[in-house]
C-alpha positions as CSV (number, residue, x, y, z in Angstrom):
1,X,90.1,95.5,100.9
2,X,91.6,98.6,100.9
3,X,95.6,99.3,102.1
4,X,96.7,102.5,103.6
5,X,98.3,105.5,101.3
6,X,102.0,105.8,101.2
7,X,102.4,109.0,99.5
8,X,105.6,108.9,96.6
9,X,106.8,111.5,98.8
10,X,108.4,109.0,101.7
11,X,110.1,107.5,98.7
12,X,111.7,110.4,97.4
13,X,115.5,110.4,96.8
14,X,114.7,106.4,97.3
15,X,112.8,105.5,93.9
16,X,116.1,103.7,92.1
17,X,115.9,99.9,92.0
18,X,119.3,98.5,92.2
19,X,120.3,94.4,91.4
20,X,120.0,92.5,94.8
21,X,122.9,93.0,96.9
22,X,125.1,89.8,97.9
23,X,124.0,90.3,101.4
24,X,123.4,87.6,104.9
25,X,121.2,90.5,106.4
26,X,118.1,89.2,107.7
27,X,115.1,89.9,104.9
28,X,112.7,90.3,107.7
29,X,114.5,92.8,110.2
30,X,116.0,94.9,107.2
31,X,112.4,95.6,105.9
32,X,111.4,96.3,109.3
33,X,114.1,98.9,109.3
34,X,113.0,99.9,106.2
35,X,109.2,100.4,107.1
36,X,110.6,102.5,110.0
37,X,112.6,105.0,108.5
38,X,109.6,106.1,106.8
39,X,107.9,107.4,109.5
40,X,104.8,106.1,109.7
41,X,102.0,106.9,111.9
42,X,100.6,104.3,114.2
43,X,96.9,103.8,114.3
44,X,94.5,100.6,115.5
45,X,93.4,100.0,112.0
46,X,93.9,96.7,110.7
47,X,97.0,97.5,108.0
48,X,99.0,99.2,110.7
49,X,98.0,96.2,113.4
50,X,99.5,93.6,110.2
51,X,102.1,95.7,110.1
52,X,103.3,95.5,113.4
53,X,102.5,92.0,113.2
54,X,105.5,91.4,111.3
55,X,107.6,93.3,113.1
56,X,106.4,91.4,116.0
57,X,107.5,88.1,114.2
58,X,110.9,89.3,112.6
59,X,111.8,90.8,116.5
60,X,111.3,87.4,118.1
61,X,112.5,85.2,114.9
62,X,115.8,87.0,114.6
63,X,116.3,87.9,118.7
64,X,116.4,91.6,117.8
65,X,115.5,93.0,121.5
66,X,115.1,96.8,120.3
67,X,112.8,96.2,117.2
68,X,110.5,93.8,119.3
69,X,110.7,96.6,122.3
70,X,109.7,99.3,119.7
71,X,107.0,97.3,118.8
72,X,105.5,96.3,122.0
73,X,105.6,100.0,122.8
74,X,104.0,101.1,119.4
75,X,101.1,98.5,120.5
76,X,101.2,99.9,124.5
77,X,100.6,103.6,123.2
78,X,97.3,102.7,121.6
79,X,96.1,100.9,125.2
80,X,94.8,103.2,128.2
81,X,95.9,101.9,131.2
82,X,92.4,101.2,131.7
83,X,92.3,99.3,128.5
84,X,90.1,101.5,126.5
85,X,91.7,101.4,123.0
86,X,91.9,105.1,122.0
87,X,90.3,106.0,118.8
88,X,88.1,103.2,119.1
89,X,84.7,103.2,118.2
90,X,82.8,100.1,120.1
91,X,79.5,101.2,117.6
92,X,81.3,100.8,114.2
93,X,80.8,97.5,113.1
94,X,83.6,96.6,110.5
95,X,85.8,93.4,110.5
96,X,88.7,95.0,109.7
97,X,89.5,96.7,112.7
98,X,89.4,93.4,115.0
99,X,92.6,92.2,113.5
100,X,94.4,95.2,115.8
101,X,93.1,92.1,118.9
102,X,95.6,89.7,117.5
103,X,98.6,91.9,118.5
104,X,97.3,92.8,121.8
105,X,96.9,89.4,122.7
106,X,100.5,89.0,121.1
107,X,101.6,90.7,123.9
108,X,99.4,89.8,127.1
109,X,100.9,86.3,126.2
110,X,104.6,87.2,125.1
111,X,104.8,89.6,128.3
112,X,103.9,87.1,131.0
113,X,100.0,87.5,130.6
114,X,100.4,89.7,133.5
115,X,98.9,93.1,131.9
116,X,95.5,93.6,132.7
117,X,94.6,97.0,130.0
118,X,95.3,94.3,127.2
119,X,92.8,91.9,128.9
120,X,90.6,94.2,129.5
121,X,90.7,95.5,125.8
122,X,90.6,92.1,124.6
123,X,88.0,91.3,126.2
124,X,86.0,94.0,124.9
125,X,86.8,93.1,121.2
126,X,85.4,89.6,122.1
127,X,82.1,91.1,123.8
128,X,81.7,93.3,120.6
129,X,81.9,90.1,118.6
130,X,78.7,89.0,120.9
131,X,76.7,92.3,119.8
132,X,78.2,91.9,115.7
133,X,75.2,91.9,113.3
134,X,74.6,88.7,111.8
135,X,73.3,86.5,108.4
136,X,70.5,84.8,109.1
137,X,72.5,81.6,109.2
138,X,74.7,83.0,111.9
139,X,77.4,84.5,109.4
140,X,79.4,87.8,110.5
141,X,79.0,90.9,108.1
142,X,81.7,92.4,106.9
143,X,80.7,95.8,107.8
144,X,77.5,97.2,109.3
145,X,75.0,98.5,108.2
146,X,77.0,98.9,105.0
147,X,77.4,95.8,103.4
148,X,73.9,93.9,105.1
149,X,74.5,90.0,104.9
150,X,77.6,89.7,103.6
151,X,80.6,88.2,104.1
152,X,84.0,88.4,102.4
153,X,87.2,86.2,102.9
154,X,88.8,89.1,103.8
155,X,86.4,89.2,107.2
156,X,87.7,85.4,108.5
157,X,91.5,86.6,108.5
158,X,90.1,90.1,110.1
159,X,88.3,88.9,113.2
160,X,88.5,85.0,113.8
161,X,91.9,84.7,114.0
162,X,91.5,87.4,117.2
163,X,88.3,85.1,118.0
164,X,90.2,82.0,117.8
165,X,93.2,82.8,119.9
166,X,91.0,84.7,122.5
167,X,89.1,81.5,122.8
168,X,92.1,79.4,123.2
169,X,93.8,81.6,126.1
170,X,90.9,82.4,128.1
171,X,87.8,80.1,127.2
172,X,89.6,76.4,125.9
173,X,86.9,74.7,126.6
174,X,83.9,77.1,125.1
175,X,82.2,74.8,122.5
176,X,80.2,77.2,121.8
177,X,83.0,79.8,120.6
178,X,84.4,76.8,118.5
179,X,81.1,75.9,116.7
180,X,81.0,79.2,116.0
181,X,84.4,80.1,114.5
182,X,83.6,77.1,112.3
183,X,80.7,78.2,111.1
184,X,82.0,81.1,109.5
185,X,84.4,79.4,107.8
186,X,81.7,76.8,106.8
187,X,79.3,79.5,105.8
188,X,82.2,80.9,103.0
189,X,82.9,77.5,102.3
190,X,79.3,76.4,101.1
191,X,78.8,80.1,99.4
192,X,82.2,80.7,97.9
193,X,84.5,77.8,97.2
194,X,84.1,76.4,93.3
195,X,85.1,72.6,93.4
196,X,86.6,72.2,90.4
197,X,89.4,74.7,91.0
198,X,89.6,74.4,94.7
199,X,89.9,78.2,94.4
200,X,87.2,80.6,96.5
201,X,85.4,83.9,94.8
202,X,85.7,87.0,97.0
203,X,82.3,86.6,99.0
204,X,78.8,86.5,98.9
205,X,75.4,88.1,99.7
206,X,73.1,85.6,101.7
207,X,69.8,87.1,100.8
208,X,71.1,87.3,97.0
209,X,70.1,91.4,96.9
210,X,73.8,92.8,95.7
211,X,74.4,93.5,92.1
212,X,77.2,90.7,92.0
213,X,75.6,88.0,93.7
214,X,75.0,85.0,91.6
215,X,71.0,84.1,92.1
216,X,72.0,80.1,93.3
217,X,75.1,80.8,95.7
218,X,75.4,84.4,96.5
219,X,78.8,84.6,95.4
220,X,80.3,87.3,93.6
221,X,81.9,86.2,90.3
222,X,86.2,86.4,90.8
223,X,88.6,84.8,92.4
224,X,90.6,88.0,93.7
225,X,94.2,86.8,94.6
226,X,94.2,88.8,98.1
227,X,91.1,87.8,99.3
228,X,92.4,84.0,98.9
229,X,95.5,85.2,100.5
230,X,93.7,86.3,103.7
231,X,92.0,83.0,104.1
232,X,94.6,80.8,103.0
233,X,96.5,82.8,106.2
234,X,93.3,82.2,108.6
235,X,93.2,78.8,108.2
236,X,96.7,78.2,108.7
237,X,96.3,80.5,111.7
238,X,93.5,79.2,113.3
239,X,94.2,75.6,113.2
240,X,97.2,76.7,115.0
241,X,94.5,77.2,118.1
242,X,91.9,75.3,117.5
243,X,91.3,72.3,119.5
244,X,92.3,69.1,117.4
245,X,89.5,66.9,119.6
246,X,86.7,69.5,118.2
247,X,84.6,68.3,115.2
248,X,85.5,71.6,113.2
249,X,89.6,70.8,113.6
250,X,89.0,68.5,110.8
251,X,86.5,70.6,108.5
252,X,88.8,73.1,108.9
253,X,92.0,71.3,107.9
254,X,90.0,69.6,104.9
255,X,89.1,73.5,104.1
256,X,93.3,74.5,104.0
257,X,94.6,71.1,102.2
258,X,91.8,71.7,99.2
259,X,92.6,75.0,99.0
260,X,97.0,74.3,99.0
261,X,95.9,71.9,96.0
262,X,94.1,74.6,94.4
263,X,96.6,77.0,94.8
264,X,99.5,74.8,93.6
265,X,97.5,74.5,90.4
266,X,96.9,78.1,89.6
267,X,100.3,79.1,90.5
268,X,102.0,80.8,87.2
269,X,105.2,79.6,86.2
270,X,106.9,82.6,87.1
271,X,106.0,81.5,90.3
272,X,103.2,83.9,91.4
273,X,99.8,84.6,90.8
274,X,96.8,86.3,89.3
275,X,95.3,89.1,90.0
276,X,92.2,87.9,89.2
277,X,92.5,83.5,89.4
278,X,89.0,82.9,87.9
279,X,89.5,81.5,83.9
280,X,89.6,82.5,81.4
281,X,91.2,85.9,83.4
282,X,94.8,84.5,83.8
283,X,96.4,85.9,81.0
284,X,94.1,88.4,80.1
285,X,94.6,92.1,79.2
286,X,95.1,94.2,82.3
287,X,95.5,90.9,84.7
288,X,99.0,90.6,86.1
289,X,100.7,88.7,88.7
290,X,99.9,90.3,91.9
291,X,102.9,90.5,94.7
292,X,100.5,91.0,98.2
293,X,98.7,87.3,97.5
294,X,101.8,86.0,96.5
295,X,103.8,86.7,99.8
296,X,100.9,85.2,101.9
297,X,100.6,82.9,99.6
298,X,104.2,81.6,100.5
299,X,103.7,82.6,104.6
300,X,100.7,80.3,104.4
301,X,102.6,77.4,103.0
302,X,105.8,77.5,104.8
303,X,103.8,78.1,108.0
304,X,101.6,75.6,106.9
305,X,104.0,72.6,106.4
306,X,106.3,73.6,109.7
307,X,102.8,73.2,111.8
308,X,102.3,69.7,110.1
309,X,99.0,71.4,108.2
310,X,100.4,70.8,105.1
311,X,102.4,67.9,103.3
312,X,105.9,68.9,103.0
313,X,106.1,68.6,99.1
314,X,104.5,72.4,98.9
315,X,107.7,73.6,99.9
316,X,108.5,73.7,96.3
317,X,105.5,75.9,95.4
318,X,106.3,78.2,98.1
319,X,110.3,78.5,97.1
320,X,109.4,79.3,94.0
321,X,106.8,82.3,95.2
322,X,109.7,83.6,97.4
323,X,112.3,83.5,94.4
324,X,109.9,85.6,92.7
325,X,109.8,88.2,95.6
326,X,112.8,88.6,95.6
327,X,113.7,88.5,92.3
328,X,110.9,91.1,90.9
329,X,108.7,92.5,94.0
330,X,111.7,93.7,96.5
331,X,113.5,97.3,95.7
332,X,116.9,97.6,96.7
333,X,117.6,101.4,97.1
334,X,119.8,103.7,96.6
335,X,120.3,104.7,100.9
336,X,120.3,100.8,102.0
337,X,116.5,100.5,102.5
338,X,114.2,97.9,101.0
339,X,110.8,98.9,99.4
340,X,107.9,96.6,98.1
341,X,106.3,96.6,94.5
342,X,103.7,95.2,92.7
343,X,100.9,95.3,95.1
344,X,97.1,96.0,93.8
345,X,95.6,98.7,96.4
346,X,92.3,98.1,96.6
347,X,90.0,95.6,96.0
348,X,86.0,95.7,97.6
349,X,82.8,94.2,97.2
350,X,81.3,97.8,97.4
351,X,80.5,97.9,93.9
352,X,80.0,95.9,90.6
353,X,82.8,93.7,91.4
354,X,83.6,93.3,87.8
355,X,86.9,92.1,86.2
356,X,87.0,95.9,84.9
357,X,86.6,96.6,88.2
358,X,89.5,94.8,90.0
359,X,92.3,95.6,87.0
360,X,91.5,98.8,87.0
361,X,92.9,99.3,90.6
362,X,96.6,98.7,89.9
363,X,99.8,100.3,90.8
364,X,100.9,102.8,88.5
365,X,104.8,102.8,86.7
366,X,105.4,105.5,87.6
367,X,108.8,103.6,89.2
368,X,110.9,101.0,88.9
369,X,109.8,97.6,89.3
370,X,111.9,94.5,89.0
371,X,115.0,94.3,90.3
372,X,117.1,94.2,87.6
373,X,120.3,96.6,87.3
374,X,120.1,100.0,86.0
375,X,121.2,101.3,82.8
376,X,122.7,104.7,81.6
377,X,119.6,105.4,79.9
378,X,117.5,105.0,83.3
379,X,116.2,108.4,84.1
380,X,114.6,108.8,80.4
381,X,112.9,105.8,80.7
382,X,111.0,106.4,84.3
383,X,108.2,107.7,82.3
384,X,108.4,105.2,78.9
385,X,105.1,103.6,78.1
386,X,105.4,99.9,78.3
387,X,101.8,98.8,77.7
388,X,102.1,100.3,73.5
389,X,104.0,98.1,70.6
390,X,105.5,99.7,67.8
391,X,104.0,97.0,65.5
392,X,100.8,94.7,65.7
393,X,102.6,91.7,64.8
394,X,102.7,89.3,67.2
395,X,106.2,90.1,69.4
396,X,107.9,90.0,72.4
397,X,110.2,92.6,74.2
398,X,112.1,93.2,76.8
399,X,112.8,96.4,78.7
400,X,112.0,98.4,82.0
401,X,111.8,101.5,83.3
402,X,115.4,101.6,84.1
403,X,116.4,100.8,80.7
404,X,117.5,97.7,78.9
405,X,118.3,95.3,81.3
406,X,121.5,93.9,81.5
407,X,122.7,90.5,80.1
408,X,120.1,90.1,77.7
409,X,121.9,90.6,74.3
410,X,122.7,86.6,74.2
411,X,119.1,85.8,74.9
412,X,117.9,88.0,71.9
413,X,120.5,85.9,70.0
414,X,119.4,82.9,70.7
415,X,115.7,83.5,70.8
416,X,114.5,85.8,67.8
417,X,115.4,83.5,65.3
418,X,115.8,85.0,61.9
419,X,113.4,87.8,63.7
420,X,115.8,91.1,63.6
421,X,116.3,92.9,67.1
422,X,114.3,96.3,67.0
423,X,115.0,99.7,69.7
424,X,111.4,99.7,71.3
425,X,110.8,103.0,73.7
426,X,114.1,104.6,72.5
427,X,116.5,102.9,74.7
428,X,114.3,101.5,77.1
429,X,113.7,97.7,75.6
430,X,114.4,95.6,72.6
431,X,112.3,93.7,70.9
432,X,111.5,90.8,68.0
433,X,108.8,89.3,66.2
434,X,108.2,86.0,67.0
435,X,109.3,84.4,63.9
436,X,109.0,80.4,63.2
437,X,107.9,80.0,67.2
438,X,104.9,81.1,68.6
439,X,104.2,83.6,71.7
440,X,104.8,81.3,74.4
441,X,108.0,80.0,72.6
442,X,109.6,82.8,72.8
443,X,108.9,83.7,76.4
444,X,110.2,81.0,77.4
445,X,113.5,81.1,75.9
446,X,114.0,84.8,77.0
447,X,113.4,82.9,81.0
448,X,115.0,79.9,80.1
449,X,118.6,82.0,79.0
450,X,118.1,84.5,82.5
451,X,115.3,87.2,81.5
452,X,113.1,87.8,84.2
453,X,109.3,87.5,83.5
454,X,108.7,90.7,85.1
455,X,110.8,92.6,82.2
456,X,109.0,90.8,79.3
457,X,106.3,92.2,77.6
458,X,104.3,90.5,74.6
459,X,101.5,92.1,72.4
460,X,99.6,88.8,71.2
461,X,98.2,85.4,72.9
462,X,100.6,82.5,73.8
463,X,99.3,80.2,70.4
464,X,100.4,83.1,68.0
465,X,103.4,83.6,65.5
466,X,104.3,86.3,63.6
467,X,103.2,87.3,60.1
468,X,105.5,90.0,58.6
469,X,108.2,91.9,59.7
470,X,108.6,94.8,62.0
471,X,106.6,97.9,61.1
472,X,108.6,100.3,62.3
473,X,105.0,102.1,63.3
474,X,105.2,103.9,66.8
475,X,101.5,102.8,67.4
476,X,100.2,99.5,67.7
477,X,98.0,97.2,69.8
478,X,97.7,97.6,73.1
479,X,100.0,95.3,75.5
480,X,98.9,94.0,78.4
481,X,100.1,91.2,80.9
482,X,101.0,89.3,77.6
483,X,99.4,91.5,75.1
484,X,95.7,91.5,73.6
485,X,94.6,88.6,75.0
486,X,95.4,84.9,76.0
487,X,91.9,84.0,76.8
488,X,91.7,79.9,76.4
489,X,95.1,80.2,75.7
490,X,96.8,76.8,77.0
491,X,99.6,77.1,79.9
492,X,101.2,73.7,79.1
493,X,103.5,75.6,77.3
494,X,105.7,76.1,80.3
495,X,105.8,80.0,79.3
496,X,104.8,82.5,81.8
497,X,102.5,85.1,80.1
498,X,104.2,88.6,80.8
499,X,104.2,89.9,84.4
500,X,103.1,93.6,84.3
501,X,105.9,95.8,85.4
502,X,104.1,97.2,88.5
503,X,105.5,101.0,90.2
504,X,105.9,101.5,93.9
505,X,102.1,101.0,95.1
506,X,100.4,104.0,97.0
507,X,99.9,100.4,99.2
508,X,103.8,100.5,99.2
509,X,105.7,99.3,102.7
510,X,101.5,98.8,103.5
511,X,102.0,96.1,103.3
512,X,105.1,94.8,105.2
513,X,103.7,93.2,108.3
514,X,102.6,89.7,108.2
515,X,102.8,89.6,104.5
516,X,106.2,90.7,103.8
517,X,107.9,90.7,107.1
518,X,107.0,87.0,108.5
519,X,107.5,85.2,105.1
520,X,110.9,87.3,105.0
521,X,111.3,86.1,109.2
522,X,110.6,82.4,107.4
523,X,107.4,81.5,108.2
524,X,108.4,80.2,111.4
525,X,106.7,81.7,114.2
C-alpha cells in the first residue's frame, strides 16, 4: 500500500529534531496544525480521506470548532451539490479509494443527516460495491483488473468499514449486507491468518496463479506490519457497527481478540514492531521497527478496550507503543510544528513480495530521527553513515544524526565493561565492544540507564560477545537493525535489537490522519 509523496521541500528550514517540549498542548490538534501548515492538496484518494479522518476526530475530541469546520469544508469541496464526487471514476475498480465514503458519511451523520449530495454520493459508493469484481468465493479484489482474485488486508480497512457503517445508517436490518461484510473478513481469515502466531500474511491469490502465492493457501509469505495495522483497525471499526444479534458479531470479535493476543506477543520491547513480523525476520538485517503499524497498532487497542472489544489489560501494550511515538517517531521542530518519522512508504502485492522486497522500501536518513537533543556537532552528522562499523567485532554504539546524544557518558560507564569507549562517525556516536556480556547484554544496559533504542546500533546477533579489541578499521560489517543478523536469535533476553534510525519518510505527515492524529486525540472517538 502505497502513501502519498511529501517532497523534503515542505520540510525545509523544519528538518531539526529537538528533545520533546514540556508541553499540555493537545498531540492530536497540534499535528493537525502541523499537517496544515504544509499545504497540502486535497484529493478523494484514500491517504488524504485518512487524513482528514484524523482531523475529523482531533476536531470533535478536543471541541476545536475551526479545525472540525476546515475539515468539513475540505470534505464539502470534493461533493457536487448533486453528489457526484469530482475526480471520480465510477469504472476504476480499486479498494482504496472507497475509504474517501467513511468521511462523507462522517458528515451526513455529524451534520444532522440532513445533506442529501453526501447521500447521494454514498449511495453511489455502495451501488459500486454491488458491480465490484469478485473471487469466486464471493471475495472483493483489491483492484481490477490488475490484481484478478486477490485480496489484501489492506482492502477490509479500505472499503468495509464504508460498507459497514453505510449498512448500519441506512439498511440495519440488510442480512444480506452483513453476511457479506463477514465474508470478507472470513475469506482473509481462512487464506491468511497463521495459528500459531495469531499474526496474518499480507493476502492471497484464490486461484493460486501469482508468483507469491503459497500452492495450499494462496497466501503470500510475510507478515507486513501495515497490512496487520489496517485490519487490526477494521475490526475494531466494524464491530463498532455491526449488529451484536448477527451471527458474524461473534466471528468477528473472535477474529480481533486472536489477533490482540498475537500482537501482544510480537510486540518488541522497545515497544513497537517489525517491519516484517514473520520469523525468523524480527531482528534481521534491513528489518526495523516500523512507526505507521505501530500508531494503529495502539489506535486499535485503545479504541478497542474503550468499546469493550478488548480486555482492559492491553492497555499496557498500547502505552508502551505510544511511549515509543513519542519518544522516537514524533519531530519536534525548530518553528513549533510536529513532523512524523519512521514510516515505510510502500508496501504491495504487485510484485515478488519478497522480504528483499519489503526492506528495501524504507525511509531514507537523510534526517533526523529520534527525538533526542541536538549536539554542536549536528550539521556534520546529517549525512554520517550509521549502517558501517569501524570494526567486525561484535559491538554496540550509540549515536544519531544529530550527534552524540546527550546523557549517555554514564551509560557507556556503566555498560562497556573493561571494553574502552571508541569515536565512531567522527563525533556523531561512541561506541564499545561488547566485552564479558554478550549483544543483547549490552543493549539493554544502554535502555536500562536512559538510551533510547532508536539511537543504538549493534553490528552482531543478540548471543554474541566480543573477541578482540577495537580495530580502529574505518570498514567493517555491515549494521543493520542490530547488525548482521539475529536470525533464531532468542528475545528472552529482555533487549530490544537496534531500531533503525529512520529520516523524514517521503510518506511523511502522510500519514497523520487516523493513524497519527486519533491515537494522538486518544483513541476515543
Amino acid at each position: 500500500m502505497h502513501l502519498q509523496t511529501l517532497t523534503l521541500a515542505l520540510l525545509a528550514g523544519a528538518s531539526t529534531t529537538l528533545a520533546a517540549p514540556n508541553t499540555t498542548k493537545p498531540f492530536s490538534t497540534w499535528m493537525a496544525s502541523s499537517w496544515r501548515s504544509k499545504g497540502q492538496k486535497l484529493n478523494n484518494h484514500y491517504v488524504q480521506a485518512i487524513i482528514h479522518e484524523g482531523l475529523q476526530k482531533a476536531a470533535t475530541q478536543q471541541k476545536d470548532a475551526e479545525l472540525l469546520k476546515y475539515a468539513s469544508n475540505a470534505i464539502s469541496s470534493l461533493v457536487k451539490d448533486d453528489g457526484t464526487l469530482i475526480g471520480w471514476n465510477a469504472t476504476y475498480y480499486t479498494l482504496d479509494d472507497v475509504r474517501f465514503g467513511n468521511n462523507i458519511l462522517y458528515f451526513w451523520n455529524s451534520e444532522g443527516r440532513k445533506s442529501k449530495k453526501y447521500e447521494i454520493a454514498a449511495k453511489g459508493l455502495r451501488e459500486q460495491l454491488n458491480r465490484w469484481p469478485r473471487t469466486p468465493t464471493g471475495g472483493f479484489w483489491h483492484r481490477a483488473p490488475i490484481y484478478k482474485n486477490q485480496m489484501w488486508l489492506d482492502g477490509i480497512y479500505m472499503a468495509d468499514t464504508f460498507y459497514a457503517t453505510y449498512t448500519s445508517y441506512f439498511e440495519p436490518q440488510n442480512t444480506t449486507a452483513w453476511n457479506d461484510i463477514t465474508l470478507q473478513f472470513d475469506l482473509v481469515e481462512e487464506h491468511c491468518r497463521n495459528h500459531t502466531s495469531n499474526l496474518l500474511q499480507h493476502g492471497y491469490s484464490e486461484d493460486k496463479s501469482t508468483v507469491w502465492a503459497n500452492p495450499v493457501t494462496g497466501a503470500s509469505p510475510h507478515v507486513w506490519d501495515r497490512a496487520v495495522g489496517w485490519y487490526f483497525v477494521a475490526l475494531v471499526e466494524v464491530l463498532e457497527v455491526f449488529p451484536k444479534s448477527h451471527p458474524g458479531y461473534a466471528k468477528l470479535k473472535k477474529y480481533l481478540t486472536t489477533l490482540a493476543d498475537g500482537l501482544k506477543k510480537a510486540q518488541d520491547v522497545s515497544g513497537g514492531w517489525w517491519l516484517i513480523m514473520n520469523e525468523p525476520y524480527p531482528g534481521e538485517s534491513r528489518n526495523y521497527i516500523e512507526s505507521s503499524a505501530t500508531a494503529m497498532f495502539a489506535y486499535a487497542y485503545l479504541k478497542g478496550i474503550r468499546l469493550g472489544l478488548l480486555d482492559a489489560a492491553y492497555k499496557t501494550t498500547a502505552v508502551k507503543a505510544w511511549d515509543l511515538m513519542i519518544d522516537e517517531f514524533v519531530q519536534y521542530e525548530k518553528n513549533g510544528t510536529l513532523s512524523w518519522t519512521g514510516t515505510v512508504e510502500v508496501g504491495s502485492l504487485s510484485g515478488s513480495a519478497s522480504y528483499e522486497y519489503y526492506t528495501s522500501n524504507t525511509p531514507t536518513m537523510s534526517s533526523v530521527a529520534t527525538s533526542i537533543a541536538p549536539s554542536a556537532s549536528g550539521a556534520s552528522c546529517a549525512t554520517a553513515d550509521f549502517t558501517r562499523f569501524p570494526t567486525s567485532d561484535a559491538a554496540c554504539a550509540v549515536g544519531s544524526n544529530q550527534g552524540i546524544p546527550s546523557n549517555t557518558s554514564d551509560a557507556f560507564s556503566k555498560c562497556c565493561k573493561s571494553a574502552p569507549v571508541e569515536r565512531w562517525n567522527g563525533d556523531c556516536g561512541n561506541y564499545c565492544l561488547s566485552v564479558e556480556q554478550s549483544i543483547a547484554d549490552l543493549q539493554k544496559c544502554f535502555q536500562d540507564n536512559g538510551v533510547r533504542a532508536g539511537s543504538i546500533f549493534c553490528n552482531s546477533n543478540n548471543t554474541a560477545t566480543a573477541t578482540g579489541k577495537p580495530s580502529g578499521s574505518a570498514t567493517g560489517t555491515r549494521g543493520g537493525a542490530s547488525g548482521t543478523s539475529n536470525a533464531g536469535a532468542s528475545q528472552s533476553t529482555g533487549a530490544a535489537p537496534a531500531v533503525v534510525p529512520q529520516g523524514v519518510s517521503k510518506a511523511g505527515l502522510g500519514m497523520l490522519g487516523m493513524i497519527v492524529v486519533s491515537v494522538f486525540a486518544g483513541a476515543m472517538l
